[in-house]
N, C-alpha and C positions, 0 to 999 in steps of 0.2 A: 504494500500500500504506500502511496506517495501522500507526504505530506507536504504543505504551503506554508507555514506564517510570515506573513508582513509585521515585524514591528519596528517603527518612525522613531524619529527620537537616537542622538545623543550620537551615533553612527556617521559618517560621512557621507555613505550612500545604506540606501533602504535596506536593512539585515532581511533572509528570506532563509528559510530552514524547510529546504527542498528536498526532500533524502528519504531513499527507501529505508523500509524494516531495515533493521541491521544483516537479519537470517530471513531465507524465505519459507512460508506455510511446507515447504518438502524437507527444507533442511533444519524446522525445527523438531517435525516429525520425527527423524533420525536420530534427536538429539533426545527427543523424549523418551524414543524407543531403548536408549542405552541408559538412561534416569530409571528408567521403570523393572530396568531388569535389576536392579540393584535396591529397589524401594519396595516392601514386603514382598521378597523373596519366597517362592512358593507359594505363597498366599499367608503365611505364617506372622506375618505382622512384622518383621526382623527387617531391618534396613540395613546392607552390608556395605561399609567404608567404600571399600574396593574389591575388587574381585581379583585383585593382585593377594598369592597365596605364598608367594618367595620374595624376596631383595627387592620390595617391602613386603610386608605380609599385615596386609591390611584387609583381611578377611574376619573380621569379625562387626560386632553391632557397637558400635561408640554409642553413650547416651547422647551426645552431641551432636554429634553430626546425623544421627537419625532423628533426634528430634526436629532438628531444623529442616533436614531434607521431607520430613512427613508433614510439616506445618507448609512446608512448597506444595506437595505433592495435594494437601486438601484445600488448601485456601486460593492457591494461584492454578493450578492446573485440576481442581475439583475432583478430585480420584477419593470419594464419600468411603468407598470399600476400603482401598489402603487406609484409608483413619481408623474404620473399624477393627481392621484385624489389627493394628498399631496398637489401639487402648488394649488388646485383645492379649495382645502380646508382653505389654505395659504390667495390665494388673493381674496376671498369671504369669507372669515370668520374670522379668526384670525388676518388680517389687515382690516377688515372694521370694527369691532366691537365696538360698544360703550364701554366706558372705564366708569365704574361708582368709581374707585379709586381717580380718578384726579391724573394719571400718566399716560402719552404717552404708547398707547396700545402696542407699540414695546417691554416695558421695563416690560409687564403684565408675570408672571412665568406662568399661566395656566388656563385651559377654560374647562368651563363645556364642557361634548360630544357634544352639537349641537350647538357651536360653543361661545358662550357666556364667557365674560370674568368673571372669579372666583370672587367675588362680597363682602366675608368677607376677614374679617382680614388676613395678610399674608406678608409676605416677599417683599416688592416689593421697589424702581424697580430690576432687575432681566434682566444685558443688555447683559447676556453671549446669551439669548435664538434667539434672533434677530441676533448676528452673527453667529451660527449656522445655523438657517433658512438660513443667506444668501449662508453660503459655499455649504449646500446643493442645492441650488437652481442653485447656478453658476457650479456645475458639471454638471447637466443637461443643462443647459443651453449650452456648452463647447459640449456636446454630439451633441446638434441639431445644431449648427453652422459646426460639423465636417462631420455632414450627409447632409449639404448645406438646412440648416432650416434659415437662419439668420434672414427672414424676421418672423418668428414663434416668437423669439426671439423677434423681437423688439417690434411685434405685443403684446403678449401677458406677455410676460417675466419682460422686461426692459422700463423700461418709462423714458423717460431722461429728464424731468423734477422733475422726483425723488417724485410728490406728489401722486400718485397713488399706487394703490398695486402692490407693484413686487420688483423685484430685489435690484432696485436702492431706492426702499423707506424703505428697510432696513440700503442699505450701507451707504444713507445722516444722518440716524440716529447712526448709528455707529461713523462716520466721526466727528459728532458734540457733542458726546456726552460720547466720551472716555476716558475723565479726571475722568466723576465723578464717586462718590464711590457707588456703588449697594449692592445687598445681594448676596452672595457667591453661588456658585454651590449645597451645600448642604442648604439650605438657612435659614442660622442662622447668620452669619458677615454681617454685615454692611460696607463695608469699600473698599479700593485697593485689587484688588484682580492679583495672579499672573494667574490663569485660564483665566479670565473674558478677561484678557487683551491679553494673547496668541491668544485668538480663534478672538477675536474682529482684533489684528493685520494679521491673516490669513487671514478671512473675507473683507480686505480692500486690500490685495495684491491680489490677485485672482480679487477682483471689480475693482479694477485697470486694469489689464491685460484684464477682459470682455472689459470695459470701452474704450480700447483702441482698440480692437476686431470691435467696435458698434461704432466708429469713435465718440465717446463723450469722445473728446480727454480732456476739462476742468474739466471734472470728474476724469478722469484718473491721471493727474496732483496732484490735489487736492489729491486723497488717497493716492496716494504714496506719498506725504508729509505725511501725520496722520501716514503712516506705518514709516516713520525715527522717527518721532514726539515719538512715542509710543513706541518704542523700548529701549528709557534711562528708564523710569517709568519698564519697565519690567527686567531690570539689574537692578536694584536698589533692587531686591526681593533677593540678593542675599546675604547670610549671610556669610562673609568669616571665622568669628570666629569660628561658629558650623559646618562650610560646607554645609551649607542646605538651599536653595531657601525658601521662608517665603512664607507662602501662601497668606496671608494677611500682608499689612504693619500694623504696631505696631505705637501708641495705637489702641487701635478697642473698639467697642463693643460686645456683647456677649460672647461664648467662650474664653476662653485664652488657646491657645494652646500652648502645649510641646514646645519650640524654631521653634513654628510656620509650625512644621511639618504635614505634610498632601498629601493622596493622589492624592489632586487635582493637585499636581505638576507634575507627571506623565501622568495624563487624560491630561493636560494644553497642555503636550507635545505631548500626541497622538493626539490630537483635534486641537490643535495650530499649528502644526510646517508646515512651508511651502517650504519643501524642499530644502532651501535656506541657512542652515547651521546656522541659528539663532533658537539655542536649538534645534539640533537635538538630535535626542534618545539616542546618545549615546557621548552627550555632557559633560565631565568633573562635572561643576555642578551639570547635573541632575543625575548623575550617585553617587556622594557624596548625594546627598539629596536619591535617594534610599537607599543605603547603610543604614545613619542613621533610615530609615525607617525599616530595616530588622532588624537592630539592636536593634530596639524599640519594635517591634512588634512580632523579632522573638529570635533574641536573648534574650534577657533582660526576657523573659517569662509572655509577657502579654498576650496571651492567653494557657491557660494550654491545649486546645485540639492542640497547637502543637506538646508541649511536647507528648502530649499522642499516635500521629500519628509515629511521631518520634519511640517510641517504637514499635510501629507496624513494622515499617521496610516501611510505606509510604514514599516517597520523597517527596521533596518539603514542602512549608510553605504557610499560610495564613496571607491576612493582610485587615486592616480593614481603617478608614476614618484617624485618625489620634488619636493620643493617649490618650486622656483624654475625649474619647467619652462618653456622657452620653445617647444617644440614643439608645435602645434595639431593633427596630421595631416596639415596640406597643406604647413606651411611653418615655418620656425624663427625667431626673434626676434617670437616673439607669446605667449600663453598657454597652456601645459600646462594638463590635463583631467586628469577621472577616466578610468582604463583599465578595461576588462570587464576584463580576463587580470589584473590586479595585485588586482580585488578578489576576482574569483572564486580566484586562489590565497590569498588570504588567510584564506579560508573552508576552506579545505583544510589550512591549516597550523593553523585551529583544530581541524579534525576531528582531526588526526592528534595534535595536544597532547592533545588530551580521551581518545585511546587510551592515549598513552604512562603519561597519570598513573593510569589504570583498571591497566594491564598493572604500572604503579609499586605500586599499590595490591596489586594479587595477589602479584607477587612478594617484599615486602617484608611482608606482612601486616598494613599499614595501614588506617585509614579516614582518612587524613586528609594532607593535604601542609602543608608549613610555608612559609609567604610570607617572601620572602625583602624584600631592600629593593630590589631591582631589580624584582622582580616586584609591590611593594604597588599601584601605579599600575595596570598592567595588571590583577587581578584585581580590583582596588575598581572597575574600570569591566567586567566580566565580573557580578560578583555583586550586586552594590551594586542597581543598576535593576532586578533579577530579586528582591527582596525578604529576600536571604539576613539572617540574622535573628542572626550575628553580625559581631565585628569583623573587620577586612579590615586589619592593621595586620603590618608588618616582625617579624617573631620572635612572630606567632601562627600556629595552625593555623585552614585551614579545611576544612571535608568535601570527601573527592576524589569521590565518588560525583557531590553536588550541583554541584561544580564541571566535572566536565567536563561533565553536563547542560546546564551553563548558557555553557559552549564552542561544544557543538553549536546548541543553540538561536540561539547572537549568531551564528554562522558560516551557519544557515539565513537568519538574516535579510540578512548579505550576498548571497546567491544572489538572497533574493525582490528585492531591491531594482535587482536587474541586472537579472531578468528583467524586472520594471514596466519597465524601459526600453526593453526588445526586443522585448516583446509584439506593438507596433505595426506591426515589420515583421516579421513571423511568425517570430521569434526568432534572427533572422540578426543575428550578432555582429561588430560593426565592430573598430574598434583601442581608439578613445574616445566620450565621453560627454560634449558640451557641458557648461563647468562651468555656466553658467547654465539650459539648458532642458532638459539631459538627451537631447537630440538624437542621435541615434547619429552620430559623424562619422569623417575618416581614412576607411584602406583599410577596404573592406567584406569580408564572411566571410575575416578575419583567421584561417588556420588555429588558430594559438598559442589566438587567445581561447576557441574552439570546445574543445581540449585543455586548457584548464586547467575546465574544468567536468567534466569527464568524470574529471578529477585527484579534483579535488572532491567529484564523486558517491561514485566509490570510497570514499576517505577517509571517507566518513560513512557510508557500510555498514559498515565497519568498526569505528568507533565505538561506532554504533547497539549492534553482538551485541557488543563491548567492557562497554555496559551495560548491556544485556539479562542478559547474566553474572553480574552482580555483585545484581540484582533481586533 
């Protein structure tokens, strides 16, 4: 499908954001078709990492990346069944499981396929996987109370004494257990995590609002305490000196990253944010902490297959976990790469900024956003290459119309630049990206990678009738 917008203003000549779908209706087909083989597996409810079984062996069920990829699979791409056998699988298997770690199985990263908690050494606890499970299960959940299921709900969903499998035996572990420090989303820190705690503070605003839904009003209460409670520990991630949210508070163990940059900042915020205007996508902060992210990763030339694409006359840039990566996909103490999944969300957290300042724009009856100083870096490299035709400077305005045009646009050109890499092998998305040849490397049809494009596409439909609107 081709799209038009004209928007006037602030441009030298008239901006027009003329551009096919990123993929076409065949080649998303294909793409779904390799997501689906990996997302309740059998029919079993099990959503398996990767199908890579050696050098990686990422064949088992992560709480995280199944929850996320099942909260794709029901909410963007409507697959009603996969959610069922997901809860199915949920509250018969991966909350009744015996725990042979001696850590609360909420806090387990992952489980053999049939259902059994992963039993050697590993990362653990791991409390981001449990607030995901929950957000996904409260979407559904949200679904069958609006189709007049309630009693479905309370029946099997929600146990309001919170010891049983479901809902609320996620949320009382979240509720009680949000202070303390886990292993990070990539799971190598130990420690505060700013992810961990976005999604965990989503996860309790949503159970709250169920909570209040299911007339278990002392639940309700209770999280939305943990949600103010948990919101200074999450500003506290915020580095004013560098301009860049920390991913983990400092000291830690393992890694020591670059001024604590990392793309979990951006995931944090796709996965976290609860449209409440605490870190939205196109928050001041998070928008300084990409910047330096671009600048690390694209600027500064730490993958040379940028540079190399660059010369092709490719758009767009790749980026990878955070800068001092030693993981390759096969093996640790070597080179970090660019990831499909970290650039392709990154494209998504521009779609959805370019919505938030359209939706900013209407509600407040503006044309125009004010550049902060945290934000002057990141929009002087938004507007600047795209010809905008004035200053880009801390305590000026620039047009919100042209500016989130020019959101979507940088955020298309991250997708096209993935895809030039995937083409080759008929679009099948690995974990990473050679940083020198662009090579697809790591586990192959990485479910995560395949779900955050599908994040992505959404997000830029959204946009798109965002400024189609304002035309």
């Amino acid at each position: 499908m081709m799209f038009a917008i004209t928007v006037a203003l602030a441009f030298s000549a008239t901006p027009i954001l003329a551009t096919s779908d990123p993929y076409s209706s065949s080649e998303l087909d294909t793409i779904k078709g390799y997501f689906f083989k990996n997302v309740d597996v059998d029919g079993t409810g099990a959503v398996i990492a990767a199908p890579s079984d050696n050098h990686p062996d990422y064949s088992y069920h992560w709480m995280r990346d199944g929850a996320i990829s099942i909260n794709v699979a029901y909410t963007l791409l409507k697959n009603e069944q996969a959610m069922k056998d997901y809860l199915n699988w949920a509250l018969t298997k991966t909350m009744t499981a015996n725990d042979p770690n001696g850590v609360d199985i909420r806090g387990e990263p992952k489980f053999y396929m049939d259902g059994r908690a992963y039993d050697k050494p590993w990362g653990r606890p791991q409390n981001d996987g449990s607030a995901l499970r929950a957000i996904a299960m409260i979407n559904y959940a949200n679904d069958l109370i609006k189709a007049g299921k309630m009693s479905q709900v309370k029946g099997v969903l929600y146990d309001s004494d919170g010891t049983k499998p479901g809902i609320k035996f996620d949320l009382e572990f979240i509720a009680h257990n949000w202070q303390d420090n886990c292993f990070d989303l990539w799971e190598e820190v130990n420690g505060d995590h700013f992810f961990t705690k976005m999604v965990q503070r989503k996860a309790l605003a949503m159970g709250a609002r169920l909570a209040t839904a299911l007339g278990d009003d002392g639940a309700a209460t209770y999280y939305k305490q943990q949600v103010s409670a948990i919101e200074g520990p999450i500003k506290a991630h915020w580095d004013s000196q560098n301009g860049v949210i920390k991913a983990t508070m400092a000291p830690h163990p393992g890694p020591q990253k670059y001024m604590e940059l990392d793309s979990a900042i951006h995931l944090g915020v796709l996965y976290g944010y609860d449209d409440d205007g605490f870190y939205a996508p196109n928050d001041p902060q998070v928008l300084s902490s990409v910047a330096k992210l671009k600048e690390v990763m694209y600027t500064d030339g730490m993958y040379p297959i940028n540079a190399a694409d660059d010369n092709k006359g490719i758009k767009g840039f790749l980026v990878g976990r955070y800068p001092n990566d030693t993981w390759d996909g096969y093996e640790s103490g070597s080179v970090g790469n660019p990831w499909i999944l970290c650039t392709q969300a990154l494209a998504e957290l521009q779609y959805r900024a370019a919505t938030e300042i359209m939706h900013e724009q209407e509600h407040k009856g503006l044309d125009h956003i004010l550049v902060a100083n945290e934000t002057e870096q990141f929009f002087r490299g938004i507007l600047l290459p795209r010809g905008y035709n004035g200053k880009v400077d801390a305590g000026r305005k620039v047009h919100a119309a042209s500016t989130a045009l020019a959101l979507v646009e940088d955020a298309d050109a991250l997708l096209a630049r993935v895809k030039f890499h995937i083409k080759g092998k008929n679009f099948r998305m690995y974990e990473q990206l050679n940083l020198d040849t662009g090579f697809e490397q790591g586990a192959n049809d990485l479910t995560w990678s395949y779900g955050t494009l599908f994040g992505a596409l959404a997000a830029r439909k959204t946009a798109i009738e965002s400024l189609q609107g304002s035309a």
